[in-house]
Structures are given as structure tokens and as C-alpha cells.
N, C-alpha and C positions, 0 to 999 in steps of 0.2 A: 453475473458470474464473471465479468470479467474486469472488470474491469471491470468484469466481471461480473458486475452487478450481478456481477452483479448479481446475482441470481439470478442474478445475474447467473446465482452464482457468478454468473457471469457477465455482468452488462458492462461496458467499462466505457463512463464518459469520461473521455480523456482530459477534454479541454474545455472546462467551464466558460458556455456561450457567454463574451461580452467581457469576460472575466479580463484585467489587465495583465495578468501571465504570460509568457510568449507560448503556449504549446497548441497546437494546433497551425503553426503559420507555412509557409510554403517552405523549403529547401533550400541553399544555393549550394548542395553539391549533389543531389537527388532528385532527376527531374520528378514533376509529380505524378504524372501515369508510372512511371517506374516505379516510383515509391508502393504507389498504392498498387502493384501488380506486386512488390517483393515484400508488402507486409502481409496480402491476403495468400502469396505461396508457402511462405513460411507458418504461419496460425494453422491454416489447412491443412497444411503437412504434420505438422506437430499435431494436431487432431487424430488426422489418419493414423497416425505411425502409434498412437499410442492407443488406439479403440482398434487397431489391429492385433495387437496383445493384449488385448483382454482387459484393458484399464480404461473403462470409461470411465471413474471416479478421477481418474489419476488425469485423463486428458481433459477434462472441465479441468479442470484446476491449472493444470500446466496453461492453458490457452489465456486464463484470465492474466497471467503473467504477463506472456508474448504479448495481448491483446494490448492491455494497458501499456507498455513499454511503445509501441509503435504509435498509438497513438497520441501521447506525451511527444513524441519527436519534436524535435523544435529546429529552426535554422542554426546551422553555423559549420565549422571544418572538420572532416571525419575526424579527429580526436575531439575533438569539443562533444558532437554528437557522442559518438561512443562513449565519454565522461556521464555526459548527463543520462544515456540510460540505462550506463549500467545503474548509478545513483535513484535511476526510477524500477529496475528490480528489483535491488535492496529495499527501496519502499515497498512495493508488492509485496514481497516477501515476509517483511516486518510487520507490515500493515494488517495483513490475515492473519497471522500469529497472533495477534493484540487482541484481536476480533474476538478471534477464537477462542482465547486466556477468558476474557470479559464476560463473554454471551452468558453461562451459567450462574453468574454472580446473581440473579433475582434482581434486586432493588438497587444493589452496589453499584450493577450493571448500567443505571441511569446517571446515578454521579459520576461514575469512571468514563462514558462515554462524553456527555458532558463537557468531563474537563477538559480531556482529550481534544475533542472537535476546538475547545475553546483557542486551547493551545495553538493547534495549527492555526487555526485562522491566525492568531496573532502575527505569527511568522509571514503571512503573506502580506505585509507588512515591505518584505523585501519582495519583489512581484517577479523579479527572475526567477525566481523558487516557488514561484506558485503552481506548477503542474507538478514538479513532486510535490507539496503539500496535499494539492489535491488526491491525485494516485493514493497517496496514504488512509487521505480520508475514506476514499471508495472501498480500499480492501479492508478496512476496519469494519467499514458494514458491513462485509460482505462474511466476512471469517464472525460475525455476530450474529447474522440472519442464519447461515446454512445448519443443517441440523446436524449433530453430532459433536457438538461444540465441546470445548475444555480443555484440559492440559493434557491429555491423551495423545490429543488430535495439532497439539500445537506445530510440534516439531515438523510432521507430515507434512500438514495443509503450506506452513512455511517455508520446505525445503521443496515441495512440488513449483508451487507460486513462482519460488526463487528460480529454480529451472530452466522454468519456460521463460522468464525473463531474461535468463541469459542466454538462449534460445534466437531471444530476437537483439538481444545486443550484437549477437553473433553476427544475424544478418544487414545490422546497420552498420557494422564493422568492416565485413567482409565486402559489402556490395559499395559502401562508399570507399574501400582501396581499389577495387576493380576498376572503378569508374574515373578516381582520381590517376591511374596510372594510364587510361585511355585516354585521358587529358591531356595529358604529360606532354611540353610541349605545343601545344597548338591554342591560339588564341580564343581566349574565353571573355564572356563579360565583368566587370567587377563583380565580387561575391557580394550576397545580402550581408549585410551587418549582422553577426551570430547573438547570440544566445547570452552567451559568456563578456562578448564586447559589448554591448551596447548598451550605452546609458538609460541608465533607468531610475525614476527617483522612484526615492523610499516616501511611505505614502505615514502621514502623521499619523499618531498613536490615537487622535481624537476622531479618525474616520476607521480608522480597525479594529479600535476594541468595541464601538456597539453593535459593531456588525459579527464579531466575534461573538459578544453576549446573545445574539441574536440566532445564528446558529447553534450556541450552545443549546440555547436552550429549549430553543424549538426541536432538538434533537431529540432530548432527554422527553419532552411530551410526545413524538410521536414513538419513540420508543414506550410509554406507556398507552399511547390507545392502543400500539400493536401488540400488547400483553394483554390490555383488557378486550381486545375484540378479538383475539387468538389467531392471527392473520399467522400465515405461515411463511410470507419472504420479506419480510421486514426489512431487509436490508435495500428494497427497493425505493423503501419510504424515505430510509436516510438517506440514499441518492440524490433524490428527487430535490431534496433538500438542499443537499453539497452544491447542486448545481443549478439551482434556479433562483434561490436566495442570493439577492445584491443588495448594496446600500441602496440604490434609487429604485423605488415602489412600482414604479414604471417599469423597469427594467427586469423587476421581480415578477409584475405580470404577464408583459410578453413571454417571453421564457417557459412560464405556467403555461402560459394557454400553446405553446409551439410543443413541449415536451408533450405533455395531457390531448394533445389532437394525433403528433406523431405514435403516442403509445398503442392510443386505439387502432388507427388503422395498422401498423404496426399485429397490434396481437389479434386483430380480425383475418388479417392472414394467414400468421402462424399458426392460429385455431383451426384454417384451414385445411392448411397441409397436415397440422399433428391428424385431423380427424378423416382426411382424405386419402390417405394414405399411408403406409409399411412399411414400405418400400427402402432399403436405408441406400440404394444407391441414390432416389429422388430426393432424399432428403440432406446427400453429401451433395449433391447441384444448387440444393438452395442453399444451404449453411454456405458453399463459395459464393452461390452471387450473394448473398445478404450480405457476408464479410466485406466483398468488393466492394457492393454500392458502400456502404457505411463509411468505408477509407476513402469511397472518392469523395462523397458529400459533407463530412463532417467541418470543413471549413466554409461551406458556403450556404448549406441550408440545414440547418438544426433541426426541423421538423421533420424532414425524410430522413438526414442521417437516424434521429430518434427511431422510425419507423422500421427503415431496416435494421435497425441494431438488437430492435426490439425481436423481429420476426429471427435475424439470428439466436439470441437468447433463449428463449421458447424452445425451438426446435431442437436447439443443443439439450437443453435441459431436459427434453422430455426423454432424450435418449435416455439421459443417465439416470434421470426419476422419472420416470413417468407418471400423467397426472392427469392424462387428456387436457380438458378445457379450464383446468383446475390454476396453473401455471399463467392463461392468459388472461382470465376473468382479476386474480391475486395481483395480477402485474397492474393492470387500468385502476384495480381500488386503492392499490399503495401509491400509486402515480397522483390520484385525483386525491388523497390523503395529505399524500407529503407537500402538494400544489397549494391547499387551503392554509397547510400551517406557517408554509411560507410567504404567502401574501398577507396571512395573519403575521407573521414577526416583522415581514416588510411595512406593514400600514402601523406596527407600534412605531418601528424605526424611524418613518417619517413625521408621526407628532410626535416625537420626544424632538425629532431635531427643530421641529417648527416652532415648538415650545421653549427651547433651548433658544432660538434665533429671536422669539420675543422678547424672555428674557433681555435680550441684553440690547433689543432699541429700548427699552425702557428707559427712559432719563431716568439721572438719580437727583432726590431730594437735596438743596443744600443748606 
């Protein structure tokens, strides 16, 4: 869900582990405990304030916004910051719309996703823009897995998404002018090289379109085993996908096995709490620390960020659907699903290139 996933609705992995992108990296105008105390105040808050009027449909959604937006943050000067997320609400925003357009299409739905996935990946191609590419990719899932999908639903889910994303642009706004005017004056260190500055090469067209074709297409198959086995958050699977799938097979496996280890313990918890309790004050303690740990780990360890993000997602979700055990067991099978297709497209990816590389020590005939 949220990022949604997500299914995430709401899962939102923000920052494709390993991926060359800059999102996920440290601050140089927001120390990082602050940070991660003012994105889990604001998401929290924006939960509360909207399951307090009666919109739990409406506060899943808004949060997948905010969610994804903070965690995209990337270094550089509170207007650089501020640029890039509003630019990664607008993705959010767009992103679910798309989803949501698509999900009904039947068969359409696999060529249009497809080309879609193809597309972005190409664009990361330029790799400053690789967390909004990503972001987009993830709400596309996610506005394609959740149920009630179509042009009904587009405007809505779009203009809620958009929201809460500016929600959290707000707070990246407002907390980096606070902070820069308690600056003001008094000797600081050099700033990190931002987001927007710093040199980044553009990566050839011979290393991002098979890795492009690669996620395409592995999209478009697990989008049909998730038809043929009638899974119900699909959009899990294309996560799973978005973000563990890299050019090197290696790299595609770690990732598997850290995502696919964090999920489980992850929803062995949250299976927990959904079944151990009622209680919605117990269950707003854990939806904050899940939120927190997630924002604080997600730079440094992938497998427990995974874990709490997961046990957030759950719990959120069962508020708003409930589903008991239904929710955690759905999440580990799309996880271990989307894991296999992606070391399946990663092990094509690596003999077509080994193949490719014999190719051409072949002497030629003269």
C-alpha cells in the first residue's frame, strides 16, 4: 500500500536496494534521527487524522503517498529536496491512476503493463531519476492489484495518493526551512553533494534495455500466474519484482533471499498482532514503531527494513480490509513468487550476456 505496496496497498519500497538511484542516502540539511522521527510524525499523523473521520479507505491511500514521498528523499538543499518530492507525489499520484485505469483491462492489462514497466526502466537510463521512476513503478502496482479498480475509481485513488504526498512535501518543506534558519549563521560542515549537483553518468542503452526487457517481461508473466492462481494482492508480486531484479544474477539473488527472509519474519509478526489482539490503540503503537524502525533501517539493512515494513503493511491493511491470516500468508506467496521470476529473468539475463560476450571473442574467418 504504500508505497504502498503496496498492498501494500501499501508497501512502499522506496529505494531499490543496490539500485544506482540516489534515494534512500543520508541528508545534508536533515539530520537523520530527525528525519526519521519527522517522516514517522507526519505518516502517523496523517493515518490518525483521517481513521478519525471515518476514512479508513481514504487514510490507506493518503499514507501510501506521504510514505513513498519520504522515503524517495534524497540529499541536497531544502528547495532541491522540496523539487524532487513534490515530483515524487506527482508520481504517486499518477502512478495509482494508471494502475487503476489498466487493472480491468483482462489480457490488455498484461501488454499495457508490460510496456509501461518497459518504459520506465529505460528512463533509468538517466539514474538521478531513478527513485521517481521507481515510485511510479510501485503505485502502478499497486492501483492494479487493489480491488475496485477502473475509471470510477481513477480520479479518487489519484487525487487521495496526490494528497498525502503533498502532505509530506509539506513536511520536508517546512522542517528543512525551520532548520535551515537555526543554521542561519553559525558554522556548519560542507553539505553533501545533492541530488540535482552531482555528477552522474548516464549508463549505455546496451546495459538498460535488457534489463528493461527483463522486467518487462517478467511483469507481464507474473501478472498472469496471478490471474491463473487467483492470488488476491498481486501487486505484491510486481514489487517484489521492481525491486529485486538487477542486471547482475548475484545481485538479483541476494536481494531474493533478504526481501523473502524479511517478509516472513515480517508477516509472522503481524499475523501475530492481527490475531492477538483488537485493540486499535495496540495496534496504532505498532503501526508507529513498525513505521519508525522501517525509516530508520531502510538505508542499512534491507532485510529488517523489509520486515518492519511488512508488519506495518498488514496491520494497516487489516484495519481497512480485514482478512485475518489471509493478508500475511498472500504477502510471503507473492514475495516467494515474484523472487523466483526474478532470478528466473536474472539467470536469462546473465546467459544472453555470456553468450553475447562469446560471441564476439570468436575470431573471424578471413
Amino acid at each position: 500500500m504504500a508505497a504502498g505496496d503496496d498492498g501494500r496497498p501499501i508497501d512502499a519500497p522506496a529505494a531499490r536496494p543496490g539500485a544506482p538511484h540516489l534515494a534512500g542516502s543520508s541528508s545534508s540539511t536533515v539530520p537523520p534521527r530527525f528525519e526519521v522521527a519527522r517522516a514517522t510524525a507526519f505518516t502517523v499523523t496523517l493515518l490518525a487524522a483521517t481513521f478519525a473521520a471515518g476514512g479508513v479507505e481514504t487514510g490507506v491511500l493518503a499514507s501510501i503517498g506521504a510514505l513513498n514521498v519520504f522515503l524517495a528523499e534524497a540529499p541536497g538543499t531544502t528547495s532541491e529536496k522540496t523539487r524532487r518530492a513534490a515530483l515524487t507525489a506527482i508520481a504517486c499520484g499518477g502512478g495509482i491512476a494508471v494502475g487503476t485505469w489498466v487493472a480491468p483491462l483482462g489480457l490488455v492489462a498484461l501488454g499495457a503493463i508490460a510496456g509501461l514497466y518497459f518504459a520506465l526502466q529505460l528512463a533509468n537510463r538517466w539514474p538521478r531519476y531513478g527513485s521517481v521512476v521507481l515510485v511510479t513503478g510501485v503505485l502502478i502496482a499497486i492501483g492494479v492489484g487493489l480491488p475496485g479498480g477502473g475509471a470510477a475509481s481513477v480520479g479518487y485513488r489519484g487525487a487521495v495518493v496526490l494528497a498525502g504526498g503533498a502532505w509530506a512535501v509539506l513536511g520536508i518543506a517546512a522542517t528543512g526551512v525551520l532548520l535551515d534558519v537555526g543554521r542561519n549563521g553559525r558554522r556548519s560542515s560542507p553539505p553533501m553533494a545533492s541530488a540535482e549537483t552531482m555528477e552522474v553518468a548516464v549508463r549505455p542503452w546496451s546495459q538498460v534495455v535488457p534489463l528493461a526487457a527483463a522486467v518487462a517481461g517478467a511483469a507481464a508473466a507474473g501478472l498472469a500466474i496471478s490471474e491463473g492462481l487467483g492470488l488476491q494482492r498481486d501487486y505484491w508480486l510486481l514489487l517484489t519484482l521492481l525491486v529485486v531484479l538487477h542486471a547482475e544474477l548475484r545481485d538479483t539473488y541476494r536481494f531474493a533471499v533478504l526481501r523473502l527472509g524479511g517478509t516472513v519474519v515480517g508477516a509472522a509478526a503481524a499475523a501475530g498482532v492481527v490475531l492477538g489482539t483488537s485493540n486499535p490503540w495496540i495496534d496504532a503503537v505498532v503501526l508507529t514503531g513498525a513505521c519508525a524502525a522501517a525509516f530508520a533501517l531502510r538505508r542499512g539493512n534491507y532485510a529488517a527494513y523489509t520486515a518492519f515494513l511488512t508488519v506495518y503493511v498488514i496491520v494497516l491493511l487489516n484495519e481497512a480490509y480485514p482478512a485475518g491470516l489471509r493478508l500475511a500468508e498472500t504477502r510471503v506467496l507473492d514475495t516467494a513468487i515474484g523472487g523466483a521470476l526474478a532470478l528466473a529473468a536474472g539467470a536469462v539475463l546473465a546467459l544472453a550476456r555470456r553468450s553475447a560476450l562469446g560471441a564476439r571473442s570468436v575470431p573471424r574467418e578471413r
